[in-house]
C-alpha positions in Angstrom: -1.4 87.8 8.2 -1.6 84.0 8.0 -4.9 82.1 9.6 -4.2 79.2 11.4 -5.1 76.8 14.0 -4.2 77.4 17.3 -1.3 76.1 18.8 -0.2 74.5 21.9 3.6 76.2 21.2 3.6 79.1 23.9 3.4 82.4 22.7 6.7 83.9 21.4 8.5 80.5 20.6 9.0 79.5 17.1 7.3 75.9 16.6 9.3 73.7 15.3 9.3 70.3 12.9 11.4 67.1 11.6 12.4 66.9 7.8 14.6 65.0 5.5 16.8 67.6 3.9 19.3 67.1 0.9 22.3 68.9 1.5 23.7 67.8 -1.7 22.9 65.5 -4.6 24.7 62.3 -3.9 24.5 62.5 -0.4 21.8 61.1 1.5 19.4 62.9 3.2 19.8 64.2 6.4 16.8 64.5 9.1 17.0 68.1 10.4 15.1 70.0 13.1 13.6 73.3 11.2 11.2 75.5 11.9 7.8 75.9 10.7 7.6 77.2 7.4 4.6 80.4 7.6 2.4 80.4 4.6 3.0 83.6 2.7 0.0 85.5 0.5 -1.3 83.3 -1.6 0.0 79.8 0.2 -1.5 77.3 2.5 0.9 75.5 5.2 0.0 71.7 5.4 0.3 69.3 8.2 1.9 66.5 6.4 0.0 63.1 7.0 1.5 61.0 3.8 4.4 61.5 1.3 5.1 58.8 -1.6 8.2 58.3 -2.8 8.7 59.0 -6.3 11.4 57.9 -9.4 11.7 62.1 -10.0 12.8 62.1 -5.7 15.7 59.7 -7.0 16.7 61.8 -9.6 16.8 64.7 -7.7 18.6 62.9 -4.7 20.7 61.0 -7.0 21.8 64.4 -9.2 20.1 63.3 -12.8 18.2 66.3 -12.7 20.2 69.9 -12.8 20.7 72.5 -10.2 19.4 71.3 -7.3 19.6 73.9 -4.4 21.2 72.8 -1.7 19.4 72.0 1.5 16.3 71.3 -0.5 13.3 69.0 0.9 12.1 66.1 -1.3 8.9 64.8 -2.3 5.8 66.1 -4.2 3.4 63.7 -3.7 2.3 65.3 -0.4 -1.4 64.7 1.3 -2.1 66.7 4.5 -4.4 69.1 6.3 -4.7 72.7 6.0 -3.6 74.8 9.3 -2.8 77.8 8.0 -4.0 80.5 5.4 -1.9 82.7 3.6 -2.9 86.2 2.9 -5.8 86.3 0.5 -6.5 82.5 0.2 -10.1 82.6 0.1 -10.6 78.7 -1.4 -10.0 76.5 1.5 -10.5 76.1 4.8 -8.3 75.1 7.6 -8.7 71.4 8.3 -9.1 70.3 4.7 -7.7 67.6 3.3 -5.6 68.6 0.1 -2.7 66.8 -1.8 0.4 69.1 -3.4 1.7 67.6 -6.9 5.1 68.3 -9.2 4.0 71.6 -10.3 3.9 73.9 -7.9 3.8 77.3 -9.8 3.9 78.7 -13.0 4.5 82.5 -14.0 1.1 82.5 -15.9 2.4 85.0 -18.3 4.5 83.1 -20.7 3.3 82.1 -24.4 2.9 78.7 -22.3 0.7 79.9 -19.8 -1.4 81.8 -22.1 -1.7 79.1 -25.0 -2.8 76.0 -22.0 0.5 74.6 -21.9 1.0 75.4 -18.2 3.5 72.2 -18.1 5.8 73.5 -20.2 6.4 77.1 -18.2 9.5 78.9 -18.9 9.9 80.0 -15.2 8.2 77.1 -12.8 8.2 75.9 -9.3 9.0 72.1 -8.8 7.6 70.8 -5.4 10.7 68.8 -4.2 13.5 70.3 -6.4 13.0 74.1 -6.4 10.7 74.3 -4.0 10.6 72.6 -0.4 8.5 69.5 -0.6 6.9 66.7 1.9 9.3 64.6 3.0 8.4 66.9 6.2 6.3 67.2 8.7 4.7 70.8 7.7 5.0 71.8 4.2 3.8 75.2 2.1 2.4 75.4 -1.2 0.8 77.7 -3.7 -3.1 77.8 -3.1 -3.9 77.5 -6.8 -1.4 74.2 -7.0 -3.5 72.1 -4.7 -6.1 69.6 -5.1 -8.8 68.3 -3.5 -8.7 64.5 -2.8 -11.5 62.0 -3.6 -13.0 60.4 -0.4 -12.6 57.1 -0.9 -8.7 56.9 -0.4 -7.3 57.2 2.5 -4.3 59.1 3.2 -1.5 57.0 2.4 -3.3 55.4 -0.1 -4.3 58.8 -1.5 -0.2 59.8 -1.7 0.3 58.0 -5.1 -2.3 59.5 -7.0 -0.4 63.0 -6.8 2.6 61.9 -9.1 2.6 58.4 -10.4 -1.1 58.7 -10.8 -1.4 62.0 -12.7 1.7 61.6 -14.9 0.4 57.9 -15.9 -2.5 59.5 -16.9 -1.6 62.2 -18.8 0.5 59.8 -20.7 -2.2 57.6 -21.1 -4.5 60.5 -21.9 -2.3 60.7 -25.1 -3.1 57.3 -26.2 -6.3 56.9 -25.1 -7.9 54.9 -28.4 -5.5 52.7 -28.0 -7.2 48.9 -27.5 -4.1 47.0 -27.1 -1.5 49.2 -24.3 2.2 48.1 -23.5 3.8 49.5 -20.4 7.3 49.3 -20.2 8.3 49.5 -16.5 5.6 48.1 -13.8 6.6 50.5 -10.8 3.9 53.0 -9.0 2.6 54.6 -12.1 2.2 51.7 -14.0 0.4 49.8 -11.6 -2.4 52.8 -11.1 -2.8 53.5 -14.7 -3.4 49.6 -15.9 -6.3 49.7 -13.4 -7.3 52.3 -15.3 -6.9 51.1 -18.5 -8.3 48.3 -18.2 -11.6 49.5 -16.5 -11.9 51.2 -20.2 -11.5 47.7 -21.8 -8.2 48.1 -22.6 -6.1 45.0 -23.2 -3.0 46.0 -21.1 0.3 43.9 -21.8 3.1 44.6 -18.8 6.8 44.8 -19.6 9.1 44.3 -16.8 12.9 43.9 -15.9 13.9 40.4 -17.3 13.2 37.4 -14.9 11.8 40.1 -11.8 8.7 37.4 -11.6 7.2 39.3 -8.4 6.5 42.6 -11.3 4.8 40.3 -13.5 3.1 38.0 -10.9 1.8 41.8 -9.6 0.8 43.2 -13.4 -1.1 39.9 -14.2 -3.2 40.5 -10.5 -4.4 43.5 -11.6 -5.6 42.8 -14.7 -2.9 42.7 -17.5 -3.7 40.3 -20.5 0.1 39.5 -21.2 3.2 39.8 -18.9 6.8 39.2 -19.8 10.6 40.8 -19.9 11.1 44.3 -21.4 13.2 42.5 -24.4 9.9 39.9 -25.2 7.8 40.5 -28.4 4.4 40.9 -27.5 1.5 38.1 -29.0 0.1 40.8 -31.5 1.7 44.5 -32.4 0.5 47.4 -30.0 -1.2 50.3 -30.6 0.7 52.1 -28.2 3.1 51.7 -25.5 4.3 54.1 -22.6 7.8 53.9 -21.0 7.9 54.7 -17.7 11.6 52.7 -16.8 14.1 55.9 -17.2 15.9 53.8 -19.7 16.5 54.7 -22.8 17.6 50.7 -24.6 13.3 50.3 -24.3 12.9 53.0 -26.9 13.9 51.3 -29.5 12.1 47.8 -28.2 8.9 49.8 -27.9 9.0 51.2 -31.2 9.3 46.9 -32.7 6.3 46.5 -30.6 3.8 48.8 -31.6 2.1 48.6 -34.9 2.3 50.7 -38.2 0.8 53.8 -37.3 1.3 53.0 -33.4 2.5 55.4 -30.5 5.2 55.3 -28.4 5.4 57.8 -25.1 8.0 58.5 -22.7 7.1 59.2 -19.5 10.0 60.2 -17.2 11.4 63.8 -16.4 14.9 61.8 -16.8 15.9 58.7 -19.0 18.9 57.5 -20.1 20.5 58.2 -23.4 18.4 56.6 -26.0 20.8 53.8 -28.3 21.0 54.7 -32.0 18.5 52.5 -33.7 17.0 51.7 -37.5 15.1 54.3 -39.2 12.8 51.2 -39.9 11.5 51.3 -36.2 10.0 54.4 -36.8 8.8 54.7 -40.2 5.5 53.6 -41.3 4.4 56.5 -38.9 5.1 55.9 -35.4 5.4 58.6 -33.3 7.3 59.2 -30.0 6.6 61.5 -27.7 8.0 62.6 -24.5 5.2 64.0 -21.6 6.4 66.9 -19.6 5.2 67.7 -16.3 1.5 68.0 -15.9 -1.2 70.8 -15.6 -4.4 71.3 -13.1 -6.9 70.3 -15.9 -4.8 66.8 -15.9 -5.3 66.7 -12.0 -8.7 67.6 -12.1 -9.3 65.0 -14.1 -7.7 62.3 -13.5 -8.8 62.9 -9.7 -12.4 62.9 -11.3 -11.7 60.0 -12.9 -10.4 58.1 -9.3 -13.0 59.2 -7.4 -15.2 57.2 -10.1 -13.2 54.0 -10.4 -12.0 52.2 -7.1 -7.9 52.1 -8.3 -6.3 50.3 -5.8 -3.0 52.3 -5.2 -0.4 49.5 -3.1 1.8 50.9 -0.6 4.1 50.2 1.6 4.6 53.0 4.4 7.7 54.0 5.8 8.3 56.1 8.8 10.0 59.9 7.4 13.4 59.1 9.4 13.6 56.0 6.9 13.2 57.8 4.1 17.1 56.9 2.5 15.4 53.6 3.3 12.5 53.6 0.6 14.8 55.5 -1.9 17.1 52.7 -1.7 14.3 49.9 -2.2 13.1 51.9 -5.2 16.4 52.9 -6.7 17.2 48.6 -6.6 13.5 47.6 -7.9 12.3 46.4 -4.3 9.0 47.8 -4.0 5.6 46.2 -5.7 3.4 49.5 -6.1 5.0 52.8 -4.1 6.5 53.8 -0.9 5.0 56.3 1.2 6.6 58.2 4.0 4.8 58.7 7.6 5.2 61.6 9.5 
């Protein structure tokens, strides 16, 4: 039987809460009344304080990504506060802050699983696309798929370090000796992991859509060394670049950039079809890799790693009922850092 704080709902009535729920992809979303979700063994029910938006919630709303359920709830980059215990959660406590990521669940049998390669599960849980996320204000989630969040952040500043934040870093994590970094796409993740880059003394050069001056005027405050349009040859070869723009054209335009022997790594769950290109671009051994989801070590670490260096995470909030709102700001290139929904 679930824990959980006491509640002023009078006894026998089903409590109930707002949400944003996607009927179908295409559509926009619809806020609901629904009823509390009740943690089952194993889960922890939040009380939703933050939500960012994320690129993956467009492609989810927007139908890039394949068989979404219908009626789903959006949004993985959830911060809250515990309020109830599932059956046999023994690790936290009601009233602690936690944050809920991408990966929700894993099977923890598959050769994935067992070989440390949790992101690449043959039968996963998505927070937001097969599983009900936080664009809500009460959410469930696997005990073992929740983090602890560094103190120094608040709560909606917190928000973006649970998707743009940890993917950025495992991407980065893959390129780490590089001294010279391109990133292709200055949006939420980009903007946390040049911080972080360049607090290593890495030389960070910022690629953005041609002529969108407020991206680069943005990249260059915090801390990039060159800043220009996604089309623009850097002043010396990379060592390595990551994409996060879902657009495939910069492939190609990463690959010219990079050095012999440089790196190139895409970091979206969805692009778009990647252009036929020289063989030339590649040889000389470059490599290009995709990064695919992300695993608790990455979270542990990279939320190590934040509670280390002060990353300055810019938001701009937006009440839950607006949420078709921020999607349509980030779907048009609006937004200077991440939106974050407000229960």
């Amino acid at each position: 039987m679930a824990k959980a704080f006491s509640s002023s709902t009078p006894a026998g009535v089903k409590a109930t809460m707002k949400a944003m729920v996607l009927d179908a992809p295409g559509r926009p979303l619809r806020l609901q009344t629904l009823l509390v979700p009740e943690p089952g063994p194993g889960q922890v029910r939040l009380r939703v304080s933050a939500c960012g938006v994320c690129r993956t919630d467009l492609h989810v709303v927007d139908g890039d990504l394949p068989h979404v359920p219908p009626g789903i709830i959006p949004g993985h980059e959830i911060v809250g506060y515990v309020d109830a215990l599932g059956e046999g959660v023994a690790t936290l406590a009601l009233g602690e802050r936690v944050g809920i990521p991408w990966l929700g669940h894993t099977c923890g049998v598959c050769r994935y699983c067992r070989g440390g390669q949790e992101n690449l599960c043959d039968a996963p849980g998505f927070t937001g696309y097969t599983l009900n996320g936080g664009y809500a204000e009460y959410c469930v989630a696997d005990a073992h798929y929740v983090f602890r969040l560094p103190g120094r952040y608040d709560d909606l500043h917190a928000a973006p370090l649970l998707c743009a934040g940890l993917i950025g870093y495992r991407s980065w994590a893959m390129v780490r000796q590089a001294r010279h970094l391109g990133l292709y796409g200055f949006g939420a993740a980009a903007h946390i992991i040049a911080q972080v880059a360049v607090a290593q003394g890495v030389s960070v050069y910022a690629f953005t859509r041609p002529g969108d001056t407020q991206a680069q005027s943005f990249a260059a405050k915090l801390g990039a060394c060159w800043v220009g349009d996604s089309d623009a040859r850097p002043p010396q070869p990379l060592d390595a670049a990551i994409i996060f723009a879902p657009v495939g054209a910069l492939v190609p335009l990463a690959l010219a950039a990079v050095k012999k022997g440089g790196t190139v790594v895409c970091a979206g769950i969805h692009m778009s079809d990647i252009p036929s290109f020289p063989y030339r671009l590649l040889w000389q051994e470059r490599k290009l890799f995709s990064v695919a989801n992300l695993t608790r070590e990455d979270g542990d670490s990279f939320l190590a790693l934040a509670e280390r260096i002060a990353i300055e995470t810019s938001v701009t909030p937006y009440p839950l009922s607006a949420a078709n709102r921020a999607l349509a700001d980030l779907r048009e290139g609006r937004l200077s850092g991440a939106a974050v929904l407000v229960p």
